[in-house]
C-alpha positions as CSV (number, residue, x, y, z in Angstrom):
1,X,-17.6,3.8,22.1
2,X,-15.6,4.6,19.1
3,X,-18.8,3.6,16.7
4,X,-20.5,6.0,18.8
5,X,-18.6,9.0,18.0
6,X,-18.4,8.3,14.1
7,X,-22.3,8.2,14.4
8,X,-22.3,11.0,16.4
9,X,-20.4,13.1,13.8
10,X,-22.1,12.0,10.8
11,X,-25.3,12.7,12.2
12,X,-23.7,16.4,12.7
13,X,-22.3,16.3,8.5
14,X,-19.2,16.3,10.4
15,X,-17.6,13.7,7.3
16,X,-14.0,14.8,7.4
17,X,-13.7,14.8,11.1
18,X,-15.7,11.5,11.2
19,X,-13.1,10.3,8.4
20,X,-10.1,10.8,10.2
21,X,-11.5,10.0,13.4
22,X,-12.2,6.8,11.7
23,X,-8.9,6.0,10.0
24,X,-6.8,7.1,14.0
25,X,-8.8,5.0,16.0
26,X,-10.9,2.2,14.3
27,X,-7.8,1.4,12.0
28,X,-4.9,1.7,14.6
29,X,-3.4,4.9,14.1
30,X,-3.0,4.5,10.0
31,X,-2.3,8.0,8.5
32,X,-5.8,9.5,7.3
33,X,-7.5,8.2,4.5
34,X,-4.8,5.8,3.5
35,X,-6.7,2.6,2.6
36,X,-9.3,4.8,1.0
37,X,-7.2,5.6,-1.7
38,X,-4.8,3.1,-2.4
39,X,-5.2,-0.8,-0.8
40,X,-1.9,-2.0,-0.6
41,X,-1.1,-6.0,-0.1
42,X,1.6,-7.5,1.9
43,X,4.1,-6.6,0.1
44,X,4.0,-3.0,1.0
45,X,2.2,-1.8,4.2
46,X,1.1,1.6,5.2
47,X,3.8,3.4,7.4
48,X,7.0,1.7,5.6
49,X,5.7,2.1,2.2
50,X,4.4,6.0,3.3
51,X,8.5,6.4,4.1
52,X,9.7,4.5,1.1
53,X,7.6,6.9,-0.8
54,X,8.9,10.4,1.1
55,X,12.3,9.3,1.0
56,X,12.0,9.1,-3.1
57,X,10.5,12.9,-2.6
58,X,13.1,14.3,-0.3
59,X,15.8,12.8,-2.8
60,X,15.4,15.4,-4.9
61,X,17.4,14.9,-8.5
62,X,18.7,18.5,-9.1
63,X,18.2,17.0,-13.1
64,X,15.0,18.4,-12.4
65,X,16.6,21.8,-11.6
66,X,17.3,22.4,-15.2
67,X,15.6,25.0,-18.3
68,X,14.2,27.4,-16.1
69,X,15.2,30.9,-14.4
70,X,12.1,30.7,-12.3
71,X,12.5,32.4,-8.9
72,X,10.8,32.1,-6.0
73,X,10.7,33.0,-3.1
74,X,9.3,30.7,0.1
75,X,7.4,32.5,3.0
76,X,9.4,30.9,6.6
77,X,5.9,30.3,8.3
78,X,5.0,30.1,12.3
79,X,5.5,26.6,13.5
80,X,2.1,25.7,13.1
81,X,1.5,25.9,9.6
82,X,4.2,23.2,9.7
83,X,1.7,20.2,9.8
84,X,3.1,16.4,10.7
85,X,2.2,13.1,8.7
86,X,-0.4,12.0,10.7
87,X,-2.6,15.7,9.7
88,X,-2.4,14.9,6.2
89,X,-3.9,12.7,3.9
90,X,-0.9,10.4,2.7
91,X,-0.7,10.1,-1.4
92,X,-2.3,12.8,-2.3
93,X,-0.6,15.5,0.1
94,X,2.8,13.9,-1.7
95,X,2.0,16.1,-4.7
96,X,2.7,18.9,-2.2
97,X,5.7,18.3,-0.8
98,X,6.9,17.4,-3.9
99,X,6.6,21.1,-5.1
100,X,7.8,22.2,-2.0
101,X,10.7,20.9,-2.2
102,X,11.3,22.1,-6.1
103,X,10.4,25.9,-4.9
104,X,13.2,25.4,-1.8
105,X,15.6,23.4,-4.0
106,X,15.7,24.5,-7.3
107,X,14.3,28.3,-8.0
108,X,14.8,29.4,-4.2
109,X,15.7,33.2,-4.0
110,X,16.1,34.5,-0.9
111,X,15.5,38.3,-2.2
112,X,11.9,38.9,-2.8
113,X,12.9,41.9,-5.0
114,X,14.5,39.1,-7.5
115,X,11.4,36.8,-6.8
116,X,9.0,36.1,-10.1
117,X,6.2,34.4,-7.2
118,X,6.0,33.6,-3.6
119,X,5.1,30.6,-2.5
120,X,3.0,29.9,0.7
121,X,4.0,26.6,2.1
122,X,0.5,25.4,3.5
123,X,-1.1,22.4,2.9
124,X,-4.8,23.5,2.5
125,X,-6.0,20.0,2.2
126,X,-5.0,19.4,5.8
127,X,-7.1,22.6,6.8
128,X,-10.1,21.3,4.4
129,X,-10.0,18.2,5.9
130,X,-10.7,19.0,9.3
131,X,-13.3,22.1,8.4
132,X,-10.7,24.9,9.4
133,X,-10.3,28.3,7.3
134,X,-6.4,29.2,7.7
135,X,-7.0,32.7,6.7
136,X,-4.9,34.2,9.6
137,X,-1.8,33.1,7.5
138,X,-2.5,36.5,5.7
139,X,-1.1,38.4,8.1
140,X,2.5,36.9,7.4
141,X,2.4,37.4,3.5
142,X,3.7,40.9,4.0
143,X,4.9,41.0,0.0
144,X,1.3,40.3,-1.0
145,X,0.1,42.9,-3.2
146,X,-2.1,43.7,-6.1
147,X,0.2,41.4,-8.0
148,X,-1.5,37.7,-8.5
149,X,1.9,36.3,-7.8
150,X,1.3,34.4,-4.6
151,X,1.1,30.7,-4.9
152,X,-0.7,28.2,-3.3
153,X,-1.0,24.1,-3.8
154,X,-4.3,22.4,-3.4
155,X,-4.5,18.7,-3.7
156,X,-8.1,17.7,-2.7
157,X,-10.6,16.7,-4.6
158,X,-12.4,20.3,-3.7
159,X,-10.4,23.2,-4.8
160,X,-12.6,25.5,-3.2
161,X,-13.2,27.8,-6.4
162,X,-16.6,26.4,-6.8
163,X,-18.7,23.7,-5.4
164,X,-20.9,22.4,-8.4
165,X,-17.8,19.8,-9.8
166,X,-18.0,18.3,-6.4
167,X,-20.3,15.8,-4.8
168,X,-21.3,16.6,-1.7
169,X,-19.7,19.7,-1.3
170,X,-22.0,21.5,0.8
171,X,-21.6,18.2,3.8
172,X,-17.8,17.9,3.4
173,X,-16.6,21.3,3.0
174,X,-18.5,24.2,5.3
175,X,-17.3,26.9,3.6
176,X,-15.1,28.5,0.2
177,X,-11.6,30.2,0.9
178,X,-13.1,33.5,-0.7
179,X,-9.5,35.5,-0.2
180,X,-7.9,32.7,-2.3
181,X,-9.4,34.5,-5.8
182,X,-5.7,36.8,-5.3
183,X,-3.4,33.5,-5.8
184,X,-2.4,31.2,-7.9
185,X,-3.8,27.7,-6.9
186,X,-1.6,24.7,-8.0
187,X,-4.5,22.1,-8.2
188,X,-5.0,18.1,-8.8
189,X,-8.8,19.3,-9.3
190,X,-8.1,20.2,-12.6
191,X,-11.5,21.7,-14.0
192,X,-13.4,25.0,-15.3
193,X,-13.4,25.9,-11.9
194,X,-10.1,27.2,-12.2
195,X,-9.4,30.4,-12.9
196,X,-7.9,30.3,-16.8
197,X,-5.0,31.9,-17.0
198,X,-4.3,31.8,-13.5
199,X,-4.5,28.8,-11.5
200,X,-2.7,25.7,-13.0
201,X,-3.9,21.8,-13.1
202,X,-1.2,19.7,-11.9
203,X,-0.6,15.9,-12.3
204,X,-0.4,13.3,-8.9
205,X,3.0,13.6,-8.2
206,X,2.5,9.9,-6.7
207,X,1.8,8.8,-9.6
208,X,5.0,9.3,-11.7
209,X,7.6,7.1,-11.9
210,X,11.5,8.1,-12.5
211,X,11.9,4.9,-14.8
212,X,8.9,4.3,-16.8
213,X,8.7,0.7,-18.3
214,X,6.0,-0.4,-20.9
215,X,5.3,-4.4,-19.6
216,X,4.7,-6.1,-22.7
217,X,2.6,-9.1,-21.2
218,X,-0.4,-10.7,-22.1
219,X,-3.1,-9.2,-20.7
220,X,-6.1,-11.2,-19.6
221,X,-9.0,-8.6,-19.6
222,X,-9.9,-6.3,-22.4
223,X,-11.1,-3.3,-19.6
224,X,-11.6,-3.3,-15.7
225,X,-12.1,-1.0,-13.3
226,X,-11.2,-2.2,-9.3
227,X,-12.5,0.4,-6.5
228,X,-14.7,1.5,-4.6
229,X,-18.3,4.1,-4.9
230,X,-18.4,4.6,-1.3
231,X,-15.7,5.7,1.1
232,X,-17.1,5.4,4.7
233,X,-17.5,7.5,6.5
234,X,-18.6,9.6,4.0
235,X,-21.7,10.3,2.4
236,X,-22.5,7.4,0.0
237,X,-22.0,8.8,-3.3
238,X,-25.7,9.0,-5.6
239,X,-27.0,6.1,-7.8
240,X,-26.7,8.3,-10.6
241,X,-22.9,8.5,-9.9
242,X,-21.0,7.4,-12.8
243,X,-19.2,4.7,-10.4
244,X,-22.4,3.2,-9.7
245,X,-23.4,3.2,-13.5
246,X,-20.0,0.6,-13.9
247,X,-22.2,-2.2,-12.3
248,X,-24.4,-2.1,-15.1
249,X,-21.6,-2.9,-17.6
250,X,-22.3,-6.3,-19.5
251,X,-20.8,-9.2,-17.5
252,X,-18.3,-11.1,-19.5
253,X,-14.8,-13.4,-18.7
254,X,-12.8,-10.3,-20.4
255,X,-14.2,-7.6,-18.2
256,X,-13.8,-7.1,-14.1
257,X,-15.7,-4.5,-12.4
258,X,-15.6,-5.0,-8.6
259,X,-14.4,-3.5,-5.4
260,X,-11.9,-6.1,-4.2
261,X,-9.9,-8.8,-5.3
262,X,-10.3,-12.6,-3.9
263,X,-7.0,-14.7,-3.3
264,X,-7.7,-16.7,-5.7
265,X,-8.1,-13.7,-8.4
266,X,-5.1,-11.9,-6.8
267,X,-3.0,-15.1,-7.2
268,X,-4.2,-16.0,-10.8
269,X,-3.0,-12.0,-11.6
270,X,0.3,-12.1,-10.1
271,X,1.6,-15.2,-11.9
272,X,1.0,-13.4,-15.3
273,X,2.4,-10.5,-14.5
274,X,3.2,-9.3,-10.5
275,X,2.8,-6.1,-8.9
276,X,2.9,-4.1,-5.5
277,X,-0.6,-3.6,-5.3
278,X,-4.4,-4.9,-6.1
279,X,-5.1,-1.6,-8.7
280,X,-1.5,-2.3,-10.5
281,X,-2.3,-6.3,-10.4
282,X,-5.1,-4.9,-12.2
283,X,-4.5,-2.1,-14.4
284,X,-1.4,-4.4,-15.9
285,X,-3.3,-7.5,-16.5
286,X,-6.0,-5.2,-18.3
287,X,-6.1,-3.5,-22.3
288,X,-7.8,-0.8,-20.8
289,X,-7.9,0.9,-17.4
290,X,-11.9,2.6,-16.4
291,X,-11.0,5.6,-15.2
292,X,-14.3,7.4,-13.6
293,X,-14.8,10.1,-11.7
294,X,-15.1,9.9,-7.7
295,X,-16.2,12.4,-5.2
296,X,-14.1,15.2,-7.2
297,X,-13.7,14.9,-10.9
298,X,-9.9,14.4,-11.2
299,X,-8.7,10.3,-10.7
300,X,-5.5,9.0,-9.8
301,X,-6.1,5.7,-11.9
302,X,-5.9,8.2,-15.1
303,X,-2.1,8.4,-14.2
304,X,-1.8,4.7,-12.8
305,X,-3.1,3.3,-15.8
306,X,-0.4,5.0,-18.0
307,X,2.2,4.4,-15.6
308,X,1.3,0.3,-16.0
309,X,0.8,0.4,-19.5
310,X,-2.5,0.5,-19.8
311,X,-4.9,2.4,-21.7
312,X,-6.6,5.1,-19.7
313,X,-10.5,5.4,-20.4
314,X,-11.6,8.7,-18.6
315,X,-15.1,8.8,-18.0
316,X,-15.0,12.2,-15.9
317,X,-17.0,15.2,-17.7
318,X,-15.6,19.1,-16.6
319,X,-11.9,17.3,-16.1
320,X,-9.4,19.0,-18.2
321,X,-6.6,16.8,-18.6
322,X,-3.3,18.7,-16.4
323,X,-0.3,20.0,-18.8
324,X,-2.7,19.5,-22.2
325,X,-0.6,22.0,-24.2
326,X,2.5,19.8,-23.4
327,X,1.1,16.0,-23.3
328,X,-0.7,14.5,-26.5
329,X,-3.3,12.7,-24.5
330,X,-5.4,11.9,-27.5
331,X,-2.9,9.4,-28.8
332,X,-2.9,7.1,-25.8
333,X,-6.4,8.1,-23.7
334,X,-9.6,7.3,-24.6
335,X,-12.6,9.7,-23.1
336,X,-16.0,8.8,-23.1
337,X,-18.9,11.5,-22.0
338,X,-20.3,9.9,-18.5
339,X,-23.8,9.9,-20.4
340,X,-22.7,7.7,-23.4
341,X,-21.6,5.0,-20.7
342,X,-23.8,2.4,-21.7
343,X,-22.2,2.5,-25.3
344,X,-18.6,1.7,-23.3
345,X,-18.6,-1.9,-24.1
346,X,-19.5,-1.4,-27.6
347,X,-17.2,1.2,-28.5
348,X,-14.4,-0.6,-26.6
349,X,-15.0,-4.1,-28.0
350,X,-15.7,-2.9,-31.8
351,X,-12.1,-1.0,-31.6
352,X,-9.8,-2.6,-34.2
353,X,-6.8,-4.1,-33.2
354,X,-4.3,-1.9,-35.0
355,X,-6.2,0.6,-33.4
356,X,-5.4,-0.4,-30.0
357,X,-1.8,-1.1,-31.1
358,X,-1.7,2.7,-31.6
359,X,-2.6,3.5,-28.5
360,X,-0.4,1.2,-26.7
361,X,2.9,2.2,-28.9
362,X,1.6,5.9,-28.2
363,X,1.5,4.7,-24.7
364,X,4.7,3.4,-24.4
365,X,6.2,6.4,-25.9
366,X,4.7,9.1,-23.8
367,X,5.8,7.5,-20.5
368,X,8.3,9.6,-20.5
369,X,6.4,12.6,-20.1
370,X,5.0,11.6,-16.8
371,X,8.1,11.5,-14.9
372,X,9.0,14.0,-11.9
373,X,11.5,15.7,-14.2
374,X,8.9,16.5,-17.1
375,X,6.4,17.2,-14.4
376,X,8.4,20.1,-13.4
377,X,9.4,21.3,-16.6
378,X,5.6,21.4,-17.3
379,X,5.2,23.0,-13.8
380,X,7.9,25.6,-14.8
381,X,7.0,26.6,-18.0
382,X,3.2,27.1,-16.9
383,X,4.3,29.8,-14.2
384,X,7.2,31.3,-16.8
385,X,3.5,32.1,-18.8
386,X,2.2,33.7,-16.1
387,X,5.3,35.4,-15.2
388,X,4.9,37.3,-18.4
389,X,1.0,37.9,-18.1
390,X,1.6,39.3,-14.6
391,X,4.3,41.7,-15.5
């Protein structure tokens, strides 16, 4: 019965619904689109790692506070724009409560005559997911005015500013948030969709760690990339997807391209160097990290691969890297165009060792800028910009 009604709602391009539908029922009630993104082992399973992971947000580190005057100023919403867990996508909707809780925590106001932006706290993911337009919360932004003041975070893979970075756009997403052109959107789709000078590209918040530590360990493979090109039940992505060009990477004993790790593989991985999960095993036991695009253009194994010390190879044309004017990512990232990847291995392999020492020192000392206290200093100084372009 349950097959039945995933078939049922693919046949109707129904994807999201036939997503979540598959996560709540075929995989016992496991929080939407959890081992999609991120395959944890035993030793950290879905619901108590999901806590673990909240807990670190809610524990807010009023450090983070600091070099700002920022004020905002948080709309108190109806009840039911207050969405549980189990409607969002885990990971990815961390990014928003994360800024959340720095608007309520750290430039709150409580006067909006003092306020420099309002914040709507909605998590349009949760409404994109499940094909729903939440348009009605208009009617309870009563200081919205001609003013582009109003913010708003988006963490899918869609932002809903334009459909042609997205793979099947028109299948997942039925329509665009047209009365979202007046705010400020807050987005981990960070292309030239956005509006410049406006919207902001943001970094995964799940992705940053408090404590960055450069692992100094041998590594067995020169580049690897572990995931997946299809996420059922959605639409397969095309053959001319830069995922599906990775399989026609040469095959050698220094390179991994695959979709899942064997016990034997994961075993031989976590003796050299060990790890919470498959991608980290991974990304720590490789030189350089594949970073390509997925259904969206933005990746979070760009952010992983600097947060394990390895060297992050984007292969995602229209992304523009988030923060850029703050983080020197040419020191430490390597981006290839997605039409040159059949030169990858050549380029890679012909890199001179000094070369790749660069990168990893460079590595190792821009850590520190991807931790939750430089992610909203970034965040803050980005709106103080538009603070002064808005008047």
């Amino acid at each position: 019965m349950k097959n039945i009604v995933i078939i049922i709602l693919k046949k109707l391009r129904l994807y999201s619904l036939a997503r979540s539908v598959y996560d709540h029922l075929l995989r016992g009630q496991l929080l939407p689109g959890w081992r999609s993104i991120q395959p944890w082992g035993k030793h950290a399973r879905n619901r108590k790692e999901r806590t673990r992971r909240m807990r670190a947000i809610l524990s807010f580190d009023f450090e983070e506070c600091m070099n700002t005057n920022l004020k905002v100023f948080t709309y108190k919403l109806p009840r039911k724009y207050r969405l549980t867990q189990t409607d969002e996508v885990a990971l990815v909707s961390d990014t928003y409560h994360a800024i959340k809780n720095y608007f309520e925590k750290c430039v709150a106001t409580d006067s909006p005559d003092e306020a420099d932006f309002f914040f709507v706290p909605i998590n349009l993911y949760a409404y994109q997911e499940r094909n729903e337009n939440p348009k009605e919360v208009l009617r309870y932004l009563k200081y919205l005015g001609k003013k582009k003041n109003h913010i708003i975070v988006s963490v899918a893979d869609f932002p809903n500013r334009s459909r042609k970075n997205y793979y099947w756009a028109n299948s997942l997403y039925s329509e665009l948030y047209n009365w979202l052109d007046d705010f400020i959107l807050l987005a981990l789709e960070s292309t030239d969709d956005l509006i410049p000078d406006q919207d902001i590209g943001i970094i995964p918040y799940n992705t940053l760690e408090r404590n960055p530590n450069f692992n100094t360990n041998s590594r067995i493979y020169l580049y690897s990339f572990l995931g997946a090109s299809n996420y059922y039940p959605l639409p397969a992505l095309p053959s001319s997807h830069i995922r599906n060009k990775l399989r026609y990477l040469p095959h050698s004993e220094d390179v991994y391209i695959g979709t899942k790790l064997s016990d034997e593989l994961r075993s031989r991985l976590y003796k050299n160097f060990p790890a919470l999960s498959d991608y980290e095993l991974m990304s720590t036991n490789s030189v350089f990290t594949l970073c390509p695009a997925g259904y969206g253009r933005w990746t979070h194994r760009f952010f992983q691969a600097i947060a394990w010390g390895s060297i992050p190879v984007l292969l995602s044309d229209n992304y523009i890297k988030p923060f850029k004017d703050f983080i020197p990512y040419d020191d430490f990232s390597v981006t290839i165009e997605e039409r040159h990847i059949g030169e990858l291995d050549k380029t890679l392999r012909s890199m001179p060792e000094e070369k790749i020492s660069q990168y990893q020192e460079q590595l190792r000392i821009n850590q520190n800028l991807f931790t939750p206290k430089m992610f909203f200093s970034f965040l803050g100084k980005s709106l103080e910009d538009r603070r002064i372009q808005t008047g």
